[in-house]
Backbone as CSV, one residue per row, in Angstrom:
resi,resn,N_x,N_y,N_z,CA_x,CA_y,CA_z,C_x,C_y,C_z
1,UNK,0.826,-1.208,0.000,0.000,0.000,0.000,0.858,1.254,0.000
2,UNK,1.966,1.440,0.965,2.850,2.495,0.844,3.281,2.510,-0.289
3,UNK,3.706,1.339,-0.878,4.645,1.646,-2.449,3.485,2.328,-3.380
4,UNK,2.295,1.985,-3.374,1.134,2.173,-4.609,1.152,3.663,-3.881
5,UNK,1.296,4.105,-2.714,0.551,5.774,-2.585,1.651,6.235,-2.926
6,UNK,3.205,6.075,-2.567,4.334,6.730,-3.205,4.428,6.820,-4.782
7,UNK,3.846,5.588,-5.463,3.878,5.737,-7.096,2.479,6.659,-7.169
8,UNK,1.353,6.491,-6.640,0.555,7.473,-7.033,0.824,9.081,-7.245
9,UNK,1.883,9.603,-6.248,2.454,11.078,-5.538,3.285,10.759,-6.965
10,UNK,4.258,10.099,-6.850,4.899,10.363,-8.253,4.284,10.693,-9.114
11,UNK,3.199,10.003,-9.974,2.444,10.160,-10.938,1.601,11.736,-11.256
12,UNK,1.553,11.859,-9.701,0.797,13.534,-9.760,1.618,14.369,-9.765
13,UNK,3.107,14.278,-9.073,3.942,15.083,-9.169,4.209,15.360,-10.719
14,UNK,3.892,14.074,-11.671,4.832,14.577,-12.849,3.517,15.316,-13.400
15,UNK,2.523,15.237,-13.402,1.221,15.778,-13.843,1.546,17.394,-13.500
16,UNK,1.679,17.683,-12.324,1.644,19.003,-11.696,2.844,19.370,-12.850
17,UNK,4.041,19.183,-12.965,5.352,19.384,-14.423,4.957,19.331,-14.992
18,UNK,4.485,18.647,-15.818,4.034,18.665,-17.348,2.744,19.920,-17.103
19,UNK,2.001,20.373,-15.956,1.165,21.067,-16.435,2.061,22.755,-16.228
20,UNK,2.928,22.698,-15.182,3.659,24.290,-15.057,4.464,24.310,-16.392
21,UNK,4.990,23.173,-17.125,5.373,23.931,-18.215,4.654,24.133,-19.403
22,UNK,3.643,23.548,-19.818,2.637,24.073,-20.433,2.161,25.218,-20.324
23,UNK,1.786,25.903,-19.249,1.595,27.273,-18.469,2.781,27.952,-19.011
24,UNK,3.859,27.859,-18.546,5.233,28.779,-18.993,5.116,29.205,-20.849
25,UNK,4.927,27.753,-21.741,5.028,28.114,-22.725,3.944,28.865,-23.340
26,UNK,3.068,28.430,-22.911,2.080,29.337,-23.007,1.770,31.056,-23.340
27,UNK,2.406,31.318,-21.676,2.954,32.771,-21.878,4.074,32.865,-22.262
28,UNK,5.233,32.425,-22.519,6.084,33.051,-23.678,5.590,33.056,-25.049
29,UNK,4.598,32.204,-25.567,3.958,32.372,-26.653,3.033,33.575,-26.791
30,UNK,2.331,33.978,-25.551,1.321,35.259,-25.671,2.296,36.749,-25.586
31,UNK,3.204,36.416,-24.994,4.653,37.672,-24.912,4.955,37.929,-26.244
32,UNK,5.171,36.762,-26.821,5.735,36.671,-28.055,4.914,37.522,-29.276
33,UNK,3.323,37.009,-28.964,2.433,37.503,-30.093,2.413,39.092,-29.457
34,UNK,2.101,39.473,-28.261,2.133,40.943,-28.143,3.185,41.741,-28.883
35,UNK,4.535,41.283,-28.226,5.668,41.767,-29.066,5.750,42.116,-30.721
36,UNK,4.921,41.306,-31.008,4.990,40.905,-32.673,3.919,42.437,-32.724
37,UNK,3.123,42.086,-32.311,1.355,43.205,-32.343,2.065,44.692,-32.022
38,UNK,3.039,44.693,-31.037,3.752,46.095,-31.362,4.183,46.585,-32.219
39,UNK,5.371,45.822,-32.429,6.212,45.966,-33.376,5.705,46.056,-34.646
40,UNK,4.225,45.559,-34.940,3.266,45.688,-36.522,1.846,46.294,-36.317
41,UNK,1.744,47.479,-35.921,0.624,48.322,-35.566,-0.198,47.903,-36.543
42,UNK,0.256,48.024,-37.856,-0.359,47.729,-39.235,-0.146,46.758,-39.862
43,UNK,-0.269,45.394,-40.035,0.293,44.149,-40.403,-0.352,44.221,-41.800
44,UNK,1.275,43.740,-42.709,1.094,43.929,-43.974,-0.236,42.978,-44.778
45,UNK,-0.364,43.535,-46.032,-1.672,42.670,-46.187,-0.516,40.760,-47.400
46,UNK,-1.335,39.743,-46.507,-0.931,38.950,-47.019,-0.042,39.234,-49.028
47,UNK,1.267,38.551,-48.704,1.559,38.778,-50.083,2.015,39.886,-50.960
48,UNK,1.909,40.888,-49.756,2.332,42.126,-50.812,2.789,42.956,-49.517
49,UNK,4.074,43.901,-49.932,4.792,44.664,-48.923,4.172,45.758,-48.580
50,UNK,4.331,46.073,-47.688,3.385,47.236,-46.792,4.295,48.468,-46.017
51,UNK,4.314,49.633,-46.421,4.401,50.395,-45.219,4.339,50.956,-43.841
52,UNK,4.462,50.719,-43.341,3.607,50.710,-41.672,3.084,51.811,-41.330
53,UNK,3.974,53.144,-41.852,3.980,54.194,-41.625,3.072,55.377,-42.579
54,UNK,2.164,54.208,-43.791,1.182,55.024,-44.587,0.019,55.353,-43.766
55,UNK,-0.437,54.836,-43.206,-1.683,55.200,-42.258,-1.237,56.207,-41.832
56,UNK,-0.643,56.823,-40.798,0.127,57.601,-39.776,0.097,58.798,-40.882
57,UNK,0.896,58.350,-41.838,1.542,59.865,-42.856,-0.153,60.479,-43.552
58,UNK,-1.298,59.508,-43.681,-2.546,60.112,-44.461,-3.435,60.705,-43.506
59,UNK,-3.174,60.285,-42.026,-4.033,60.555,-40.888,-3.270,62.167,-40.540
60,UNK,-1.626,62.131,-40.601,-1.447,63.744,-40.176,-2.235,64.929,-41.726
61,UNK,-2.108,64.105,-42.826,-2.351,64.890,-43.711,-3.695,65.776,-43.994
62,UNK,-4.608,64.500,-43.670,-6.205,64.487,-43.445,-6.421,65.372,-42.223
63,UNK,-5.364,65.193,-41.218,-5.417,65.941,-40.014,-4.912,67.877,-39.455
64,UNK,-4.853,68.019,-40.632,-3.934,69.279,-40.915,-5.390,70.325,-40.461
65,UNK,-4.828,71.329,-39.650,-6.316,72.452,-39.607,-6.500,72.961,-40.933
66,UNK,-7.940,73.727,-40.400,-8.526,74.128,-41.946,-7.514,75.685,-42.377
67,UNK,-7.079,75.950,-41.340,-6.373,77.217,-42.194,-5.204,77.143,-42.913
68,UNK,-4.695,75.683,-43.060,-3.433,75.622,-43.675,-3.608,74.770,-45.121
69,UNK,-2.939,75.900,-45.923,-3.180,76.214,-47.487,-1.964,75.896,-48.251
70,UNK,-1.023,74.713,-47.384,0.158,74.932,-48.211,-0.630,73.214,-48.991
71,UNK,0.030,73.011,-50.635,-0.731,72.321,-50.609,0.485,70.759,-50.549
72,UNK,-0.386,70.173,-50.240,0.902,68.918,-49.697,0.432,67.303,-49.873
73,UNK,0.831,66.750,-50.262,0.814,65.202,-50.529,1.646,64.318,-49.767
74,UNK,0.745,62.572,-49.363,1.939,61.828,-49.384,2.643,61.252,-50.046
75,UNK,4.355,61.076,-50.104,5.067,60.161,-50.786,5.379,58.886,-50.578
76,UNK,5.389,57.970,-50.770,5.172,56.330,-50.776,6.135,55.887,-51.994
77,UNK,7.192,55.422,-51.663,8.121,54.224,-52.171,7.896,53.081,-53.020
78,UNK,7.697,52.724,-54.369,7.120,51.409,-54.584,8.439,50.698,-55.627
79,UNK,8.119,49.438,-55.917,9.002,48.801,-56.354,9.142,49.375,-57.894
80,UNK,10.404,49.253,-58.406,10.830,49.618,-59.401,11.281,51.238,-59.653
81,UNK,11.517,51.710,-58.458,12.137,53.128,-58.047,11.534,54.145,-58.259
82,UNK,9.978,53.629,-58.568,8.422,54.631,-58.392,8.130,55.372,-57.144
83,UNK,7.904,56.673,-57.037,7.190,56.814,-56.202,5.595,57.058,-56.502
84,UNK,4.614,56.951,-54.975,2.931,56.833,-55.883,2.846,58.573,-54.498
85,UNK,1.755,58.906,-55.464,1.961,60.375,-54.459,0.544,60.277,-54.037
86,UNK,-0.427,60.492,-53.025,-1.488,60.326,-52.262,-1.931,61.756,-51.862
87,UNK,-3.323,62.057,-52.001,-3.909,63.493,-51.611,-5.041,63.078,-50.018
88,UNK,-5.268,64.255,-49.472,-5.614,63.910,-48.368,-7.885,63.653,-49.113
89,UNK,-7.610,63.402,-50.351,-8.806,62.519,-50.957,-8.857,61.002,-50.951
90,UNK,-7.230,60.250,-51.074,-7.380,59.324,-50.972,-6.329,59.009,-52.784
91,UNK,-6.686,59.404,-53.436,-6.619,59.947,-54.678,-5.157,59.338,-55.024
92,UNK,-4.639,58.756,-55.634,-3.131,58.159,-56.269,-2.619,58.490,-57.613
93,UNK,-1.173,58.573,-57.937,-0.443,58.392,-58.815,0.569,58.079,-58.385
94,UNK,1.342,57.335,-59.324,2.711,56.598,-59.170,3.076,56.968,-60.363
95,UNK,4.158,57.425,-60.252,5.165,58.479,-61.344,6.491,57.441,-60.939
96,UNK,7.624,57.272,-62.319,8.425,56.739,-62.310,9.760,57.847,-63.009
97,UNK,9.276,59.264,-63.562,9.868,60.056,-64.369,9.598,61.292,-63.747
98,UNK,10.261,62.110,-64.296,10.438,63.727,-63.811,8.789,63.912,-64.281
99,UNK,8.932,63.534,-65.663,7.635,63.802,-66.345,6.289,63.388,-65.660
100,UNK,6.445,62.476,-65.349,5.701,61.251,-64.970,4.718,62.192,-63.628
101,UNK,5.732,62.416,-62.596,5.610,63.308,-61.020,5.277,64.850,-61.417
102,UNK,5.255,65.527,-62.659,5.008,66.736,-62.639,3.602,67.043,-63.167
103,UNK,2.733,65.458,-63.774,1.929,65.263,-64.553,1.044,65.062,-63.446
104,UNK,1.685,63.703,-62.257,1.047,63.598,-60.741,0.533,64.892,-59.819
105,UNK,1.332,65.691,-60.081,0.744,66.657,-59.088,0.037,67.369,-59.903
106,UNK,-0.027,67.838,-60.801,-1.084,68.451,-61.720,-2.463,67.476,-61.243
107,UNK,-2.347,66.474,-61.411,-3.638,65.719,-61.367,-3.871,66.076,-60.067
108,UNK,-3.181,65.761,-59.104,-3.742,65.655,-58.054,-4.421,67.235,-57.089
109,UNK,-3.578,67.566,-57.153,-3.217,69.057,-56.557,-4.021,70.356,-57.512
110,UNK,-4.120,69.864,-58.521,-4.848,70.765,-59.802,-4.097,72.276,-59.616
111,UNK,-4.858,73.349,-59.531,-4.415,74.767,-59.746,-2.997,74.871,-58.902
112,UNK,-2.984,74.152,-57.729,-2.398,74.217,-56.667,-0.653,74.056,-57.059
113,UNK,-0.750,72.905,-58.340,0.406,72.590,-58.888,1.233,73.292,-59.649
114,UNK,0.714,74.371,-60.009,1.293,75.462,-60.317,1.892,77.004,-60.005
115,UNK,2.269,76.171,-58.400,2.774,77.518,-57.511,4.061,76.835,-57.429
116,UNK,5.062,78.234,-56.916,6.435,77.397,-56.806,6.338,77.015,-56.023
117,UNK,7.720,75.865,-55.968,8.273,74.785,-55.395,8.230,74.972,-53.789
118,UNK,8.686,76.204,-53.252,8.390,76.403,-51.802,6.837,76.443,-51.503
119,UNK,6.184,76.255,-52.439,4.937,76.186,-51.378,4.336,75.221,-51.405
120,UNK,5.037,74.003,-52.135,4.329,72.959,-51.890,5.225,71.762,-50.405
121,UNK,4.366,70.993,-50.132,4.789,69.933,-49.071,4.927,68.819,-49.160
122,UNK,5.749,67.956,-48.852,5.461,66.110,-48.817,5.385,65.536,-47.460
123,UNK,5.046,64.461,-47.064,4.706,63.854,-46.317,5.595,62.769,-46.332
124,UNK,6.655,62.225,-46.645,7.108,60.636,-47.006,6.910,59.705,-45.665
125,UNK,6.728,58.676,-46.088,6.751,57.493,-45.293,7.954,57.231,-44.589
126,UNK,7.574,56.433,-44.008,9.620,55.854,-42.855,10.056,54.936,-44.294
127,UNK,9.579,54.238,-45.046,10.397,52.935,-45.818,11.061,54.149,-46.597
128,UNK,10.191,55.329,-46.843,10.578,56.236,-48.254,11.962,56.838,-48.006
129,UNK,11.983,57.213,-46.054,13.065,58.488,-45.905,14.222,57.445,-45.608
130,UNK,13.926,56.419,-44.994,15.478,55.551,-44.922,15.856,54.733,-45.851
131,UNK,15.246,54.210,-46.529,15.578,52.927,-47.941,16.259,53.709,-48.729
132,UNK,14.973,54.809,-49.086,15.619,54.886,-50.547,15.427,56.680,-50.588
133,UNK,16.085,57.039,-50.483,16.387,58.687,-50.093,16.876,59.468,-51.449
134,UNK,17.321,57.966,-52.545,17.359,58.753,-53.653,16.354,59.460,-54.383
135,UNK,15.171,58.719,-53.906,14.079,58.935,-55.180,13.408,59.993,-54.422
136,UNK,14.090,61.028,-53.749,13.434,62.367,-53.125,14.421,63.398,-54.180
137,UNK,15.121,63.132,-54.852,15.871,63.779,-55.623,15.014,64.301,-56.507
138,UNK,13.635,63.791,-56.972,12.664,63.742,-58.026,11.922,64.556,-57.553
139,UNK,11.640,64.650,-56.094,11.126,66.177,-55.849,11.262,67.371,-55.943
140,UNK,10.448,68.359,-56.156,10.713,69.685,-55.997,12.167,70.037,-54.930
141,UNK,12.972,70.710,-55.883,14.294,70.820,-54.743,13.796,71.949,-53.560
142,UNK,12.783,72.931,-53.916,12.562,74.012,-52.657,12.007,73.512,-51.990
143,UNK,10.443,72.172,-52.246,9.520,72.140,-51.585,9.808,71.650,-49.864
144,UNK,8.849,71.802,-49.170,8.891,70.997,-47.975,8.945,69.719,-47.380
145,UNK,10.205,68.905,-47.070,9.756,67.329,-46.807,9.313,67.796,-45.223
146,UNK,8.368,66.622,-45.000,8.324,66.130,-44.007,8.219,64.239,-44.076
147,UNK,8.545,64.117,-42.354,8.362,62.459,-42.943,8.035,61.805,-41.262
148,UNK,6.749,60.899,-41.810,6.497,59.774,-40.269,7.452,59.387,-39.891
149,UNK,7.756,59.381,-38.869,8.988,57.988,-38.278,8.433,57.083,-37.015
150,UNK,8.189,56.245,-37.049,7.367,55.499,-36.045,5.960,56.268,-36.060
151,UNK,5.458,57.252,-35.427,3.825,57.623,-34.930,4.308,59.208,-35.017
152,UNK,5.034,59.831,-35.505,5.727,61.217,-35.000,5.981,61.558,-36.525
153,UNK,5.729,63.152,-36.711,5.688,63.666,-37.944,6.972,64.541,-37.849
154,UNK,8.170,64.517,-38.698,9.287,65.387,-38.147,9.508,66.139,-39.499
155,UNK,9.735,67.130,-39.441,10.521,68.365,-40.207,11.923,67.665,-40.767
156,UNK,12.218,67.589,-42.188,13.360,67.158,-43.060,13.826,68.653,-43.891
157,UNK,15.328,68.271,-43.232,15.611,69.503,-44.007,17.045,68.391,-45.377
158,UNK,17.284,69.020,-46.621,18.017,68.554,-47.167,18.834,69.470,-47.760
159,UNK,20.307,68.716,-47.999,21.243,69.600,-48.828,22.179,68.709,-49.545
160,UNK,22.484,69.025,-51.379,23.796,68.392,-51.684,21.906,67.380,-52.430
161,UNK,22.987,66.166,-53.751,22.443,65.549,-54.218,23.148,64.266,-54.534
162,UNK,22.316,63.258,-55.121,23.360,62.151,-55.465,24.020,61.741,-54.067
163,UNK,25.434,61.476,-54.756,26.292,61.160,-53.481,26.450,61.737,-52.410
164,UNK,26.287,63.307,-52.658,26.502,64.066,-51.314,25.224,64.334,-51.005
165,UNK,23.968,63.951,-51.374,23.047,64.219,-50.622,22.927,63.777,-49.392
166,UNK,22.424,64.749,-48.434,22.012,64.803,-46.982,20.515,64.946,-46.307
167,UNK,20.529,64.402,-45.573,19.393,64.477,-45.155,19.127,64.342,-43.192
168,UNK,18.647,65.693,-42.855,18.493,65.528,-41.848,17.295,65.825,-40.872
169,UNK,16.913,65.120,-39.731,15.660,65.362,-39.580,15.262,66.328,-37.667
170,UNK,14.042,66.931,-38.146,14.364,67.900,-36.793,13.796,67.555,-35.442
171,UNK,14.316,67.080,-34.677,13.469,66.671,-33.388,13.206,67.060,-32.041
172,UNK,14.327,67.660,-32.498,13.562,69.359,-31.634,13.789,70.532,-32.072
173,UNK,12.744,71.687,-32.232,13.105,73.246,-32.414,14.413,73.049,-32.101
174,UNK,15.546,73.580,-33.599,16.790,73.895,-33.649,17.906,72.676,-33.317
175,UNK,17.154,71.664,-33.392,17.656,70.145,-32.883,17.809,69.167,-33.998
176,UNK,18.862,69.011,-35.110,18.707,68.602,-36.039,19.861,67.669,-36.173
177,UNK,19.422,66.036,-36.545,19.664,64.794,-36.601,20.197,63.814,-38.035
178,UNK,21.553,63.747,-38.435,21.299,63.056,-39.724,20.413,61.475,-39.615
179,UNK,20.096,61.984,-40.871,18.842,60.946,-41.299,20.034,59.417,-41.831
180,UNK,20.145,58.538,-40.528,21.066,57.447,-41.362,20.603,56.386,-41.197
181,UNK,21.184,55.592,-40.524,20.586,54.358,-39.787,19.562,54.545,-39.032
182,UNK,17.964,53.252,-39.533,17.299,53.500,-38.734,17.453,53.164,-37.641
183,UNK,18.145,51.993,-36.503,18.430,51.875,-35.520,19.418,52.870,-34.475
184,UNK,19.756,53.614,-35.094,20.705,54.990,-34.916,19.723,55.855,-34.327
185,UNK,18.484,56.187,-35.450,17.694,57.359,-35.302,16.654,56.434,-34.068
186,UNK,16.101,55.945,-34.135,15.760,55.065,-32.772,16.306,55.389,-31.421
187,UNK,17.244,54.780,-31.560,18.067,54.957,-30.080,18.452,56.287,-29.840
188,UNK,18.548,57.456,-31.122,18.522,59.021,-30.637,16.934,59.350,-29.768
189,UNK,15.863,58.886,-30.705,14.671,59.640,-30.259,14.361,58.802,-28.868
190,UNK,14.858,57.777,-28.522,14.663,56.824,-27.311,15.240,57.921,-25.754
191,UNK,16.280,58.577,-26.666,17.057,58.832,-25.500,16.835,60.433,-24.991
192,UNK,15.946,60.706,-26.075,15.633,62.191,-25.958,13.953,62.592,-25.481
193,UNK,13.533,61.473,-25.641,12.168,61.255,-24.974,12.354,61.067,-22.861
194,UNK,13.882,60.090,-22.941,13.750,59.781,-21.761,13.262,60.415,-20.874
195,UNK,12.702,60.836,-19.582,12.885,61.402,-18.593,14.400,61.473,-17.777
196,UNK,14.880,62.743,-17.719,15.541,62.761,-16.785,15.920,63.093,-15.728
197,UNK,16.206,62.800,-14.373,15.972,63.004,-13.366,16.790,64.291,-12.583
198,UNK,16.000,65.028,-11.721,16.425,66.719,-11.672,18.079,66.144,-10.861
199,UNK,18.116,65.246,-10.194,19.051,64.886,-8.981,20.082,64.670,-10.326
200,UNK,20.330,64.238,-11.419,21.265,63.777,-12.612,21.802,65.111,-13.419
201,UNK,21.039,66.451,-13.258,21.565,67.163,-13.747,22.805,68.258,-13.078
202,UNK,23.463,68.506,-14.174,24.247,69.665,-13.501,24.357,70.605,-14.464
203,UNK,24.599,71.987,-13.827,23.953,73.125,-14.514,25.788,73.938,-14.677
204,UNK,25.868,73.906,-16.015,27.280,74.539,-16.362,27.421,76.181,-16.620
205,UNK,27.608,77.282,-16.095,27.506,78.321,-16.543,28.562,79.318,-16.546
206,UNK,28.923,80.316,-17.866,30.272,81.188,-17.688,29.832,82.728,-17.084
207,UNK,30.772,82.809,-16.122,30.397,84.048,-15.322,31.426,85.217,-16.058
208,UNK,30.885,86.167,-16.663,31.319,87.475,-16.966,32.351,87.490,-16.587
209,UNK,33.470,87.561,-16.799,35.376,88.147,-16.886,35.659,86.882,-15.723
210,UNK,35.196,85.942,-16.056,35.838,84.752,-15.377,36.050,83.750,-16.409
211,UNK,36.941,83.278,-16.459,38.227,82.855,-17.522,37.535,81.172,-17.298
212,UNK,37.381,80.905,-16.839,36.740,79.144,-16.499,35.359,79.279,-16.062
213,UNK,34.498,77.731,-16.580,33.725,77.497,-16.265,33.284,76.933,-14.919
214,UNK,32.066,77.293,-14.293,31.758,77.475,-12.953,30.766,76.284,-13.053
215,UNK,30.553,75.642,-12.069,29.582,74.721,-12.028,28.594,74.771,-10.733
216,UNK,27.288,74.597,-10.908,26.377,74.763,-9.800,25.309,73.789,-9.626
């Protein structure tokens, strides 16, 4: 009888194991799918590549107050070194030529397309401003970029073309970032969001006809 209740305790003991790790994998599997659900706010549509950052770029566009008259489109990246340009109608063209993009905004933009270059705007996507940064060359050189990056609409300023083109983006009033690596620009805006704590700072200041800096 003792041996049968000791094999019984065994038998439940391994029951109780086999059921805590079932449990464990479990939630590393539901960790796992959250993680994924972050990281793809917008999950591409089966079979065909997706932007993440087109929603975001048509929602600030659509979202613009009514008093602002500059007139502005989004830019979107597509295969074969197209870009497709988007009105806050919904409205598309995909231009592959100078010709092609000057014909696009006519359509789209109508009267509007015929003001100079500074008064018009873009919107580009995140795939548009880090992939492929050439095919902004095809834009108006005065006009205005702007571009999504994650959920955040930032001010692009550019200079230089081709090889020396530059591109940098603004993330804070007078706070301006080259546009390189996206894991670069990440870990900048990560670190500039941080909170930081008043006890961590120190305050550096030069006192009038004093030759060194004073610290307080």
């Amino acid at each position: 009888m003792q041996q049968l209740a000791r094999l019984n305790r065994r038998r439940a003991g391994g029951r109780w194991v086999v059921a805590a790790i079932v449990v464990v994998l479990g939630l590393l599997a539901s960790s796992a799918r959250a993680r994924e659900a972050l990281a793809s706010p917008w999950p591409a549509p089966k079979g065909a590549t997706y932007d993440q950052t087109l929603p975001a770029a048509l929602e600030a566009l659509r979202g613009r107050p009514a008093s602002a008259t500059t007139p502005t489109l989004v830019v979107e990246s597509v295969e074969a070194g197209a870009l497709r340009l988007r009105n806050a109608s919904g409205e598309t063209f995909t231009a592959a030529t100078a010709e092609e993009l000057a014909r696009g905004l006519t359509i789209l933009l109508g009267a509007a397309a015929a003001r100079t270059p500074a008064s018009l705007a873009f919107y580009l996507t995140e795939e548009t401003a880090f992939a492929r940064p050439a095919l902004l060359d095809a834009l108006p050189a005065a006009s205005r970029l702007h571009a999504v990056l994650g959920r955040t609409l930032y001010r692009l300023a550019r200079s230089g073309s081709g090889p020396r083109r530059r591109l940098t983006v603004e993330v804070r009033p007078g706070l301006h970032v080259a546009l390189g690596e996206r894991a670069d620009f990440a870990e900048i805006s990560w670190q500039l969001d941080r909170p930081l704590p008043r006890r961590r700072l120190r305050l550096l200041s030069v006192v009038a006809a004093e030759p060194r800096l004073t610290s307080s």
